[in-house]
Backbone as numpy.savetxt, mean C-alpha at the origin, in Angstrom:
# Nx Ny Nz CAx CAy CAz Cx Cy Cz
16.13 -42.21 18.83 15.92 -40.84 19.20 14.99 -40.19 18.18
13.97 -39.77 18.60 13.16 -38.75 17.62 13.46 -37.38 17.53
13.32 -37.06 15.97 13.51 -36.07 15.53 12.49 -35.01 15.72
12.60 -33.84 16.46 11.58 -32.70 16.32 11.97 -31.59 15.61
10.87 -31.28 14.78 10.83 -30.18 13.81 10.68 -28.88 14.17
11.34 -27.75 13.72 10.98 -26.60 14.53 9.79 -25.79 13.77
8.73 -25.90 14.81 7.72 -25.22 14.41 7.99 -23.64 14.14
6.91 -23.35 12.81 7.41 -22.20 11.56 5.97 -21.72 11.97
6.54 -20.10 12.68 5.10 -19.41 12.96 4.94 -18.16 11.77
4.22 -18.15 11.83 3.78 -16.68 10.73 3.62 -15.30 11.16
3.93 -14.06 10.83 3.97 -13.37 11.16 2.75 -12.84 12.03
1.38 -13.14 11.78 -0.03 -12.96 12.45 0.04 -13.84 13.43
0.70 -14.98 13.57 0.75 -15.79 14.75 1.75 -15.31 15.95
2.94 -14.64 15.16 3.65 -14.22 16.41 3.05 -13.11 16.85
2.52 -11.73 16.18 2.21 -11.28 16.83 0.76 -11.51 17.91
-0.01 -12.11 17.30 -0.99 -12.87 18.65 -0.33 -13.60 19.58
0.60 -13.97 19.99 1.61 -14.44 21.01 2.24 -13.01 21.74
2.55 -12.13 21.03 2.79 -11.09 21.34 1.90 -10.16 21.99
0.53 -10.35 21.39 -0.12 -9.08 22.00 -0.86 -10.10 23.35
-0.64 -11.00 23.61 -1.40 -11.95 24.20 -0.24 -11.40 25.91
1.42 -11.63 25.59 1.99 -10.58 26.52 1.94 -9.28 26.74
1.90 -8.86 25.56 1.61 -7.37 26.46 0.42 -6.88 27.35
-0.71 -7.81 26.65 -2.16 -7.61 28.00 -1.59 -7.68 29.33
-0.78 -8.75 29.24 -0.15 -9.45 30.51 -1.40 -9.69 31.77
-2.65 -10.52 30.78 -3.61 -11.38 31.67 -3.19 -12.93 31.87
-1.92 -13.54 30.99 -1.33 -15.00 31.62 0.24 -14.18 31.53
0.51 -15.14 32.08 2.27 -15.32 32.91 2.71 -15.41 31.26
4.25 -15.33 31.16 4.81 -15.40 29.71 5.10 -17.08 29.65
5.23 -17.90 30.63 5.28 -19.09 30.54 4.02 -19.82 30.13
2.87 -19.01 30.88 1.97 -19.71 30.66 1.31 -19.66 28.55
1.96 -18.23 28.65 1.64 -18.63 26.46 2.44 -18.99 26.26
3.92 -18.93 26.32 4.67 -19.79 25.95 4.33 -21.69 25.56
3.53 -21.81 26.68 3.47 -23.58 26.85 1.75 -23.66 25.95
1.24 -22.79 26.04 0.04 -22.80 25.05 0.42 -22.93 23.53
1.33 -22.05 23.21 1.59 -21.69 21.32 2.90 -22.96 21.59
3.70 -23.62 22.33 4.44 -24.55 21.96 5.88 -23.79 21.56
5.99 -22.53 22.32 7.56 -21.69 22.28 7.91 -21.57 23.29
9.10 -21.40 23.56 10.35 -21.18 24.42 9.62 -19.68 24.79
9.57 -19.68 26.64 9.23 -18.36 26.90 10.11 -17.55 26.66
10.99 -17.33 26.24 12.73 -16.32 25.75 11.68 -15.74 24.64
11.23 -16.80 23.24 11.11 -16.14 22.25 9.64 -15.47 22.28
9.02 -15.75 23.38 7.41 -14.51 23.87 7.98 -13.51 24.07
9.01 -13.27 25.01 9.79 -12.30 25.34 10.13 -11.07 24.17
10.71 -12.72 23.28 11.18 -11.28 22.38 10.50 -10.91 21.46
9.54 -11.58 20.87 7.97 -11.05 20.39 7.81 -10.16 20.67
7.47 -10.01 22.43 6.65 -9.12 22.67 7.65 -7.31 22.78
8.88 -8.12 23.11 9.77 -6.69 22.69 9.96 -6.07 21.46
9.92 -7.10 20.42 10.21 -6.61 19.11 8.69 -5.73 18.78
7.18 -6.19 19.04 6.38 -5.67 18.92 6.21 -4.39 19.65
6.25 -4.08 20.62 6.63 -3.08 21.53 7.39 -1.79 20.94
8.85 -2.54 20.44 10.03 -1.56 19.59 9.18 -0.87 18.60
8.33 -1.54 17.46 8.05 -1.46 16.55 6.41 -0.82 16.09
5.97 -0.68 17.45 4.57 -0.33 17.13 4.60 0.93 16.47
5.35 1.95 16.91 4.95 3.71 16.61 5.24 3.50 14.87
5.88 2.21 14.37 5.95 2.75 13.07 5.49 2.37 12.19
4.10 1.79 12.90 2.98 0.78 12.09 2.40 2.74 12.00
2.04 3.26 12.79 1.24 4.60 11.73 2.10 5.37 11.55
3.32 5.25 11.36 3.72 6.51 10.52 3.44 6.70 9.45
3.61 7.70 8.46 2.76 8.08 7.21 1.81 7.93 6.33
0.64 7.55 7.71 -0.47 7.93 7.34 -1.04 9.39 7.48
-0.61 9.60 8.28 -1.37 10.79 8.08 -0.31 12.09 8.15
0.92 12.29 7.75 2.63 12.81 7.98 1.89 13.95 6.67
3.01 14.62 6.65 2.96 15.48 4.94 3.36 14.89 3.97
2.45 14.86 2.88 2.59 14.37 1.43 3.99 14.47 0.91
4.15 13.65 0.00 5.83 14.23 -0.22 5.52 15.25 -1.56
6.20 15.67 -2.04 6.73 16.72 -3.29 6.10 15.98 -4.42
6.31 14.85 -4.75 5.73 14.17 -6.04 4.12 13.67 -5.96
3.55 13.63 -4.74 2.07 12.99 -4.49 1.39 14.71 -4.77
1.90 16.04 -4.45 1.04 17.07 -4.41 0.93 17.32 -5.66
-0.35 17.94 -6.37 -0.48 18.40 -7.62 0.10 19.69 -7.81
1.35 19.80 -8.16 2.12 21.27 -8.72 1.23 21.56 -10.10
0.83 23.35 -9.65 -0.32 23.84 -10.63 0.59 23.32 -11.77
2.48 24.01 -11.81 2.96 24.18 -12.96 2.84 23.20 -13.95
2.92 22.11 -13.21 2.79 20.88 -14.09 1.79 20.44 -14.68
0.52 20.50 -13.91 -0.71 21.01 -14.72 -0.96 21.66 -15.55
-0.69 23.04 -15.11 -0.77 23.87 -16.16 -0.30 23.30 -17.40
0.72 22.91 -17.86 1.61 22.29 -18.73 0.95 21.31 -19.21
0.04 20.43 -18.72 -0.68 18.99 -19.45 -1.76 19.80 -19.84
-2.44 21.02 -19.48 -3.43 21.76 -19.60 -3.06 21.91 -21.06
-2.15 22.83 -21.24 -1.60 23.21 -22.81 -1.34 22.37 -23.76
-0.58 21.55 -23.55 -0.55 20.08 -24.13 -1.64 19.52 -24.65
-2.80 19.92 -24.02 -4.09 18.81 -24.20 -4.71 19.29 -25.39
-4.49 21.41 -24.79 -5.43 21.92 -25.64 -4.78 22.04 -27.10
-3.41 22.08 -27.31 -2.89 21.99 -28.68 -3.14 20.69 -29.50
-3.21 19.31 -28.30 -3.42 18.18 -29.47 -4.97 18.30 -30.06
-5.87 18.96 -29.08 -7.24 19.07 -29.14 -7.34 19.85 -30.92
-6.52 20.83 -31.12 -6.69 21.49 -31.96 -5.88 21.13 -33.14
-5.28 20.20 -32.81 -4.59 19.62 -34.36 -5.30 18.36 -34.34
-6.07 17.92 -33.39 -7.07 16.99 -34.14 -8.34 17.25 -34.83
-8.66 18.87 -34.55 -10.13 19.59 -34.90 -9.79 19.74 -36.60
-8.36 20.40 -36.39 -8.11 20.81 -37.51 -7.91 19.45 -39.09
-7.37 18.68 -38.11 -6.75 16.92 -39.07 -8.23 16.47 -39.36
-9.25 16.39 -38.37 -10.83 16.29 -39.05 -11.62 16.82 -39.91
-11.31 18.40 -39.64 -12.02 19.06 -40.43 -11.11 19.18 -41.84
-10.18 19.04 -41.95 -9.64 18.71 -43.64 -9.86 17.41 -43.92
-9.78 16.34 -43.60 -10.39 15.51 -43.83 -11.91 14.89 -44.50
-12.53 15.60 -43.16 -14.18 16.03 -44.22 -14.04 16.15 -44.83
-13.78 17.42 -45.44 -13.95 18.12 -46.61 -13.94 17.50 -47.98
-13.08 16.95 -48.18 -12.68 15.98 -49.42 -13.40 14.70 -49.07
-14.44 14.22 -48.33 -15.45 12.79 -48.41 -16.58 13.67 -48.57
-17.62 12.45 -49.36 -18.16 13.21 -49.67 -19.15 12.85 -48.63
-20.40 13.42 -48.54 -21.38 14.04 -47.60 -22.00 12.69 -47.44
-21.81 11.95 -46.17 -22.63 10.81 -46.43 -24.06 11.26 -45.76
-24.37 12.44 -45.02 -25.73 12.66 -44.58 -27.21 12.99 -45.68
-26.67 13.41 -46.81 -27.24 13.70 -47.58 -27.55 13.00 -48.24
-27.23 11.50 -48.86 -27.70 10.43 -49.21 -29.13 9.70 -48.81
-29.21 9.90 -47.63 -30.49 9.46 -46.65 -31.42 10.37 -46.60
């Protein structure tokens, strides 16, 4: 008695089995006996694809959530932040200078 293996389809393969029924230009037997599946599981391909289409685009184009929108406040806040480190680094440079001595004036 020979052993048959159960052929392992991939998700891009079932659904081309799938969309191949929903055209419904061959019979479900007739892809069935083409891809080498049980017409039951075209069936349910093509139902599961069917179930599942509306939620291939959902949130693309839906409302942003709360964390994707730029809240000014929080901005504002990295705004201030930026400009205080800005100024304790003006300040940490310019004492610094001061005490080296002038290397422009050498040249």
């Amino acid at each position: 008695m020979s052993e048959s293996k159960r052929k392992i389809f991939t998700g891009a393969q079932k659904a081309k089995v799938a969309l191949e029924a929903v055209k419904g230009t061959k019979t479900i037997n007739e892809i069935a006996q083409e891809h080498g599946v049980h017409p039951t599981q075209v069936s349910q391909w093509k139902k599961e694809l069917l179930d599942n289409a509306g939620s291939l685009f959902e949130g693309k184009r839906g409302p942003k959530s709360v964390n994707a929108q730029n809240d000014p406040d929080r901005l504002y806040a990295k705004i201030g932040q930026l400009n205080m480190e800005l100024d304790w680094l003006k300040k940490s440079l310019g004492s610094a200078c001061r005490g080296a001595p002038n290397l422009d004036k050498a040249r």
